[in-house]
C-alpha positions as CSV (number, residue, x, y, z in Angstrom):
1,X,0.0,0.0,0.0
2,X,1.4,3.3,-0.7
3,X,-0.2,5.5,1.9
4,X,2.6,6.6,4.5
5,X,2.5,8.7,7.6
6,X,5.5,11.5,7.0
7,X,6.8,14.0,9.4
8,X,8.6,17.0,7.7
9,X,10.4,19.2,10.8
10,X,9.7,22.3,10.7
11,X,9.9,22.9,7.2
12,X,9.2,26.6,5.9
13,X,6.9,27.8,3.7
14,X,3.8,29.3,2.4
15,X,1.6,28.0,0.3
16,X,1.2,29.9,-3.1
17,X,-1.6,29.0,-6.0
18,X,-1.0,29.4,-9.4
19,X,-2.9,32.1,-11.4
20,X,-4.6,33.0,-8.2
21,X,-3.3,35.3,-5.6
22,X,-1.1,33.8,-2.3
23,X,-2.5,32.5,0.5
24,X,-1.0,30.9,3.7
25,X,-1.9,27.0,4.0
26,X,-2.5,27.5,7.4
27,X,-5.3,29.6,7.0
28,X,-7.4,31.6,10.1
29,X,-9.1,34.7,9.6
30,X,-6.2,36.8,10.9
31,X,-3.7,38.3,8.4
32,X,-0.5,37.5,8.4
33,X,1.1,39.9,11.1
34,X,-1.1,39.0,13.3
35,X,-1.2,35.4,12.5
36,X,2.5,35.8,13.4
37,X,1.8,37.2,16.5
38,X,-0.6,34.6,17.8
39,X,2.0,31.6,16.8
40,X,5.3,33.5,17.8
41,X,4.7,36.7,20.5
42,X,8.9,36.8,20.1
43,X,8.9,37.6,16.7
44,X,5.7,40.1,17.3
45,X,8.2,43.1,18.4
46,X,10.0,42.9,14.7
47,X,9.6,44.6,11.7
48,X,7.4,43.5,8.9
49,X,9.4,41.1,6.1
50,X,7.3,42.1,2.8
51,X,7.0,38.5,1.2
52,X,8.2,38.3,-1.9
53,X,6.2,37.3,-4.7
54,X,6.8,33.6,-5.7
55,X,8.4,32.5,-9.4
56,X,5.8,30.2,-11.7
57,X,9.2,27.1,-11.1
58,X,7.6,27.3,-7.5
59,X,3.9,28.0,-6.9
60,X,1.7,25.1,-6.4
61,X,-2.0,24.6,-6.8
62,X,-4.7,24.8,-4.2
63,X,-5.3,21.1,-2.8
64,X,-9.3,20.6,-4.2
65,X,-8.5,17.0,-4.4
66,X,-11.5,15.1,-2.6
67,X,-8.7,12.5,-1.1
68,X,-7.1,16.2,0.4
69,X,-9.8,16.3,2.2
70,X,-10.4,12.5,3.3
71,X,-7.2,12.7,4.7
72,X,-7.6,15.8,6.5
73,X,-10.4,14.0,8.1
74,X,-8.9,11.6,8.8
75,X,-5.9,13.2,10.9
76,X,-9.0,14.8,12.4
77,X,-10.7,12.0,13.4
78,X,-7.2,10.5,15.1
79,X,-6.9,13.9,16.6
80,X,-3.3,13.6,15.1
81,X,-1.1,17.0,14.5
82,X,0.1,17.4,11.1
83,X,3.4,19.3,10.7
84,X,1.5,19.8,6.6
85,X,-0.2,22.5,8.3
86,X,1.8,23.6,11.5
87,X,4.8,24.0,9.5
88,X,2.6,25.8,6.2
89,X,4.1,23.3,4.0
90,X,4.1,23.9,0.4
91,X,3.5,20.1,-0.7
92,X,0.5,19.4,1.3
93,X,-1.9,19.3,-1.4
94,X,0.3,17.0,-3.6
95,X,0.6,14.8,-0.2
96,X,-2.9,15.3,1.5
97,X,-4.3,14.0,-2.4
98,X,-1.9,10.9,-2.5
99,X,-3.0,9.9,1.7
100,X,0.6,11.1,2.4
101,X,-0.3,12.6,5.7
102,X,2.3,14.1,8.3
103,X,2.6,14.2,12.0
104,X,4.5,15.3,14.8
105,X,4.6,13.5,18.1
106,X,4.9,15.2,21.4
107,X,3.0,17.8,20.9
108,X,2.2,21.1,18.8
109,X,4.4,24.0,20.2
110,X,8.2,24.3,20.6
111,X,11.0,25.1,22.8
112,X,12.9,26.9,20.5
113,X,12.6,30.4,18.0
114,X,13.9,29.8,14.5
115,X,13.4,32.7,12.6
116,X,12.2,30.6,9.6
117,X,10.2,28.3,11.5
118,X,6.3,28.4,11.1
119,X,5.6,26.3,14.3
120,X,4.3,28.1,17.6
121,X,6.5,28.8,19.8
122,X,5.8,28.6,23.4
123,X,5.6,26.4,26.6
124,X,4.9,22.7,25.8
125,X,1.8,20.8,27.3
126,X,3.1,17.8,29.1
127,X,3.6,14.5,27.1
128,X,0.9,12.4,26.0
129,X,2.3,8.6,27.5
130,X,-0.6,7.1,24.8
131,X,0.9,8.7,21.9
132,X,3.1,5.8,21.0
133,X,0.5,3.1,21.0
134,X,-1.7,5.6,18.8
135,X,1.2,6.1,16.6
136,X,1.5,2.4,15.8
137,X,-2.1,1.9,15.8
138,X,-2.4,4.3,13.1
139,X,0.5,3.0,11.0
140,X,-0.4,-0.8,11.7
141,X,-4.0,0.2,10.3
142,X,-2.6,1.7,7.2
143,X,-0.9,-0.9,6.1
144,X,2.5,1.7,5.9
145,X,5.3,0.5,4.5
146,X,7.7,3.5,5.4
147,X,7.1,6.1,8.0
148,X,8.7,8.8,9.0
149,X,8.1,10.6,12.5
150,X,9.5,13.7,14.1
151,X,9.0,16.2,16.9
152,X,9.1,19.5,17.9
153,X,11.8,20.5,20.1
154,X,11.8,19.9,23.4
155,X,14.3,21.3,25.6
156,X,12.1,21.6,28.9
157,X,12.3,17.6,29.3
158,X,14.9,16.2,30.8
159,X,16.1,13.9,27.5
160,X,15.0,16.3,25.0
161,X,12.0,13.5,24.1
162,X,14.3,11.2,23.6
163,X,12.7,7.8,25.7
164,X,9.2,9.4,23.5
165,X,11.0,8.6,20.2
166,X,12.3,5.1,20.9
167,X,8.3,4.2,22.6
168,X,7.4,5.3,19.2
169,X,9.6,3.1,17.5
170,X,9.1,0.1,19.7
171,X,5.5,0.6,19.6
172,X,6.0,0.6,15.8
173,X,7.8,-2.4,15.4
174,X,5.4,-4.0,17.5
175,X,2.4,-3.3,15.7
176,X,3.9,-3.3,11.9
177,X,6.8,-5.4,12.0
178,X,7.5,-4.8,8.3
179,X,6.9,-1.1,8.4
180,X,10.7,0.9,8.1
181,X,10.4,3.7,10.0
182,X,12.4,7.2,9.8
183,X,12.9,9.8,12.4
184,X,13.4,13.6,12.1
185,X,14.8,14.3,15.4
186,X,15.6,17.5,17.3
187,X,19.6,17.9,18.3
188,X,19.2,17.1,21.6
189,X,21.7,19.6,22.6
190,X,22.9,19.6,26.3
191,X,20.9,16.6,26.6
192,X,23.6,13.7,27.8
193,X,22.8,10.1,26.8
194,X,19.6,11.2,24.6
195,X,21.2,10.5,21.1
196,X,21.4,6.6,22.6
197,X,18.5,5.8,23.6
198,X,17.1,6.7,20.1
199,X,19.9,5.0,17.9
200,X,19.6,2.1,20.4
201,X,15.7,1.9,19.5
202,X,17.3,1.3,15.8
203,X,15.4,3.6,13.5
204,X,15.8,2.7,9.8
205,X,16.8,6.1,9.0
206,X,17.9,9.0,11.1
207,X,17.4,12.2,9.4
208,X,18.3,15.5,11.7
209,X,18.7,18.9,9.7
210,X,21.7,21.1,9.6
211,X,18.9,24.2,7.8
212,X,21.3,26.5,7.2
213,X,25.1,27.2,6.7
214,X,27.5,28.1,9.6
215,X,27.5,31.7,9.4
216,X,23.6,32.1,9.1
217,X,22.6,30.4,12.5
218,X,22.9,33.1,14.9
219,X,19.9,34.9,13.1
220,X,18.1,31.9,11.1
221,X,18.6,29.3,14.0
222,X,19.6,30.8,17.5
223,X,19.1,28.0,19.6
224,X,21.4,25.5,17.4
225,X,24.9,25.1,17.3
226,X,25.9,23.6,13.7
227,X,28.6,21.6,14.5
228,X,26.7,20.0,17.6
229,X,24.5,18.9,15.1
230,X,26.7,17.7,12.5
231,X,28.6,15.8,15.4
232,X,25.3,14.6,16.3
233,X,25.0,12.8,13.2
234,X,28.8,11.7,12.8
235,X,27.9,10.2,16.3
236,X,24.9,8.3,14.9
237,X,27.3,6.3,12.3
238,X,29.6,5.4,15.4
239,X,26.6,3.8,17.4
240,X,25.3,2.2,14.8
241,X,26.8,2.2,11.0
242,X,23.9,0.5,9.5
243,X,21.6,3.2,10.4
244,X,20.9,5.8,7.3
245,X,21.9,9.2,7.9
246,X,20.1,11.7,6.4
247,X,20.0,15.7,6.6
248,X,18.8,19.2,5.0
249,X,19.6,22.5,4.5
250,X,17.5,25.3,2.8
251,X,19.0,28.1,0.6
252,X,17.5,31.4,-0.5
253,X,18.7,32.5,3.3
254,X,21.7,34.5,2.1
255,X,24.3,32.0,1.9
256,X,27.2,31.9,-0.7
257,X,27.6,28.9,-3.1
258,X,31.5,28.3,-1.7
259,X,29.3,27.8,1.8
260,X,26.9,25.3,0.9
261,X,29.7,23.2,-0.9
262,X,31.5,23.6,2.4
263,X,28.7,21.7,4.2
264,X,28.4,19.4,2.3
265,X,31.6,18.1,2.8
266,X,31.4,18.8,5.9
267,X,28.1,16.5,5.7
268,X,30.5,13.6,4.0
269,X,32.9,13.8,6.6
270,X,30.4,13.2,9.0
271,X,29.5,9.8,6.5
272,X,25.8,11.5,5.8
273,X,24.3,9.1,3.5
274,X,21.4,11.4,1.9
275,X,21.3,15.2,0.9
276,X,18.4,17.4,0.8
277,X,18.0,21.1,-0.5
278,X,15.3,23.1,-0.9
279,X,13.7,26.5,-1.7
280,X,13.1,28.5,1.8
281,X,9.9,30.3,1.6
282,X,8.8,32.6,3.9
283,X,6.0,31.6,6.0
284,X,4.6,35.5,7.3
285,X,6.0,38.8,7.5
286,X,7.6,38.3,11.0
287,X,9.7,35.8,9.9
288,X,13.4,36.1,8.2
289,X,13.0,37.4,4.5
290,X,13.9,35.2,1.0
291,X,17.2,36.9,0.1
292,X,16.3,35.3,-3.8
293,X,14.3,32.7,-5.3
294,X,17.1,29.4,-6.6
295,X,15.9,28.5,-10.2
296,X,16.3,25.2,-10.4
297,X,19.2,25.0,-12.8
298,X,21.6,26.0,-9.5
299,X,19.3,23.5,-8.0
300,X,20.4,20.6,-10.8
301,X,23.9,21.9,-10.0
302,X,24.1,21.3,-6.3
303,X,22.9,17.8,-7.4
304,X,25.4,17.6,-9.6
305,X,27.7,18.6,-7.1
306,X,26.6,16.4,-4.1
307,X,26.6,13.2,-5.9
308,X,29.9,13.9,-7.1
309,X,31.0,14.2,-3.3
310,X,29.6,10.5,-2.2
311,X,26.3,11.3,-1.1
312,X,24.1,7.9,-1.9
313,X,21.6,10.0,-2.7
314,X,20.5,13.4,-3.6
315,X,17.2,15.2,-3.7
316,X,17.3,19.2,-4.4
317,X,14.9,21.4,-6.1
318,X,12.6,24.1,-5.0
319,X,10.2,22.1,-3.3
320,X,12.2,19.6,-1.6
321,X,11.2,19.1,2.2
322,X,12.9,16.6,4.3
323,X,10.1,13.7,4.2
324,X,9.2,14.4,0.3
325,X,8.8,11.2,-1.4
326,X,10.7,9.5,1.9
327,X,8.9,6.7,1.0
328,X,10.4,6.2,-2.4
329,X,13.8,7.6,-1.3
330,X,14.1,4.7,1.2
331,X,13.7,2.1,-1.2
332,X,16.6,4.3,-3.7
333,X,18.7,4.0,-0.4
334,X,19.0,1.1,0.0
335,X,19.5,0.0,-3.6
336,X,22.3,2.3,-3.7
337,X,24.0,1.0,-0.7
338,X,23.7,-2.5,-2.3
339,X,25.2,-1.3,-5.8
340,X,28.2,0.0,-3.8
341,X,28.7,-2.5,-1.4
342,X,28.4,-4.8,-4.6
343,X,31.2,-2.6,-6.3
344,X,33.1,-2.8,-3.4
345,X,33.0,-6.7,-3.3
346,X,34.1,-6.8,-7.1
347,X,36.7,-4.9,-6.3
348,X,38.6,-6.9,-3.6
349,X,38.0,-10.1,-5.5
């Protein structure tokens, strides 16, 4: 069955319909300012970010798909929180219309304040102990044969979540032995022993983002520390080498092309298996502001660029998002580490 439950952390991005005039796919009466203000009273103080209009290579169509709506029902129904709309992601109508829903576990609001982030920002509710049998439930009822889960961050517990995300992944196994699963974790920074429990829970593919390059972080993501989080991953491959690694960054931010080269070797050296890159879009006026819009020839190019560099695979265009087509990119992952492992063979024969 190809329905999947996929969690894309905290993605940016705005919704934009083509022919039509813009509107935000998460989508109360208020206008954008004070939208901004109701999700994220620190960004409230700051000047207004105009939004730029969006290029045709990147505006999507309104989701009028009747399975869109099913499946918003049907996250409804489960009283399950989609990151599609917490996070205004610009695929939801393509994903919604295929039964691709999304979800985040342990809640809606987070710890931290990126300034491209689109999820509230506040005080967390306390943790829901039933989540992980719901999870699995969920997954076990739609026959799922890849699913991806991630989180908000969640720096006022003790483990950063940590013990949450391996229940999940136990409760997973448990209940859909033959489903692969994926996380999208938080970086658990200053949170000792976390990263174990999670590897030791063995995840098929642990995907954490970098978002940005080095020199951008004290503006785009404040409460990060890039090289905690490339260790982070680096640290994954040491536990555990047969666990995919997996990580993002967006562009559009202001970064240099000489920068996002440098990450990703930095990315290699830390034995990252899969690259993603995508557009940033701005998700209100009180976030940080597209410095351009890619085209997706300098998209083709990073491609290029990262394949040439060892990545086993590679997705980067506009609309990439970390979970886009994770089902399908599991299944190219692990062919690709069978060709080279293959190739490897041959050659020491």
């Amino acid at each position: 069955m190809s329905q999947r439950i996929l969690v894309d952390h905290r993605s940016g991005g705005a919704l934009s319909v083509a022919g039509a005039i813009e509107v935000p796919a998460v989508a109360p009466a208020a206008e954008p300012a004070e939208r901004a203000a109701l999700r994220h009273p620190e960004k409230a103080h700051r000047p207004d970010n105009p939004i730029k209009r969006k290029p045709e290579w990147i505006r999507v169509k309104a989701p009028t798909h009747p399975i869109y709506h099913e499946t918003r029902e049907l996250m409804r129904d489960n009283k399950l929180v989609t990151v599609c709309e917490e996070a205004a992601c610009p695929n939801i109508g393509e994903c919604w219309s295929q039964r691709h829903a999304t979800m985040m576990i342990m809640g809606e609001i987070c710890t931290r304040a990126c300034s491209f982030c689109n999820i509230t920002t506040g005080l967390p509710k306390a943790l829901d102990h039933d989540e992980p049998r719901r999870v699995a439930e969920a997954v076990a009822k739609l026959g799922l044969r890849h699913v991806v889960i991630t989180s908000v961050d969640r720096d006022d517990l003790r483990d950063g979540g940590a013990a949450h995300f391996a229940a999940v992944i136990r409760s997973i196994r448990a209940a859909a032995p033959d489903t692969t699963i994926e996380i999208l974790t938080p970086d658990f920074l200053r949170k000792d022993g976390a990263l174990e429990v999670v590897v030791e829970a063995k995840p098929d593919v642990f995907n954490h983002n970098l978002e940005t390059v080095p020199k951008l972080y004290p503006t785009i993501r404040p409460g990060a520390r890039y090289f905690h989080s490339l260790r982070l991953l680096d640290r994954v491959k040491q536990l555990d080498p047969m666990i995919f690694t997996k990580s993002g960054i967006m562009v559009g931010l202001g970064e240099e092309r000489i920068e996002v080269l440098q990450v990703m070797d930095d990315m290699r050296a830390a034995e990252i298996d899969f690259l993603t890159i995508g557009q940033y879009l701005q998700p209100t006026v009180k976030h940080a502001a597209v410095d351009r819009f890619v085209e997706p020839a300098e998209f083709a190019d990073y491609a290029a660029m990262a394949r040439s560099k060892g990545f086993l695979l590679v997705s980067a265009t506009p609309l990439t998002r970390s979970s886009y087509h994770a089902d399908r990119d599991f299944a190219a992952l692990r062919s690709a580490r069978e060709a080279k492992l293959g190739a490897s063979t041959a050659r020491s024969i």
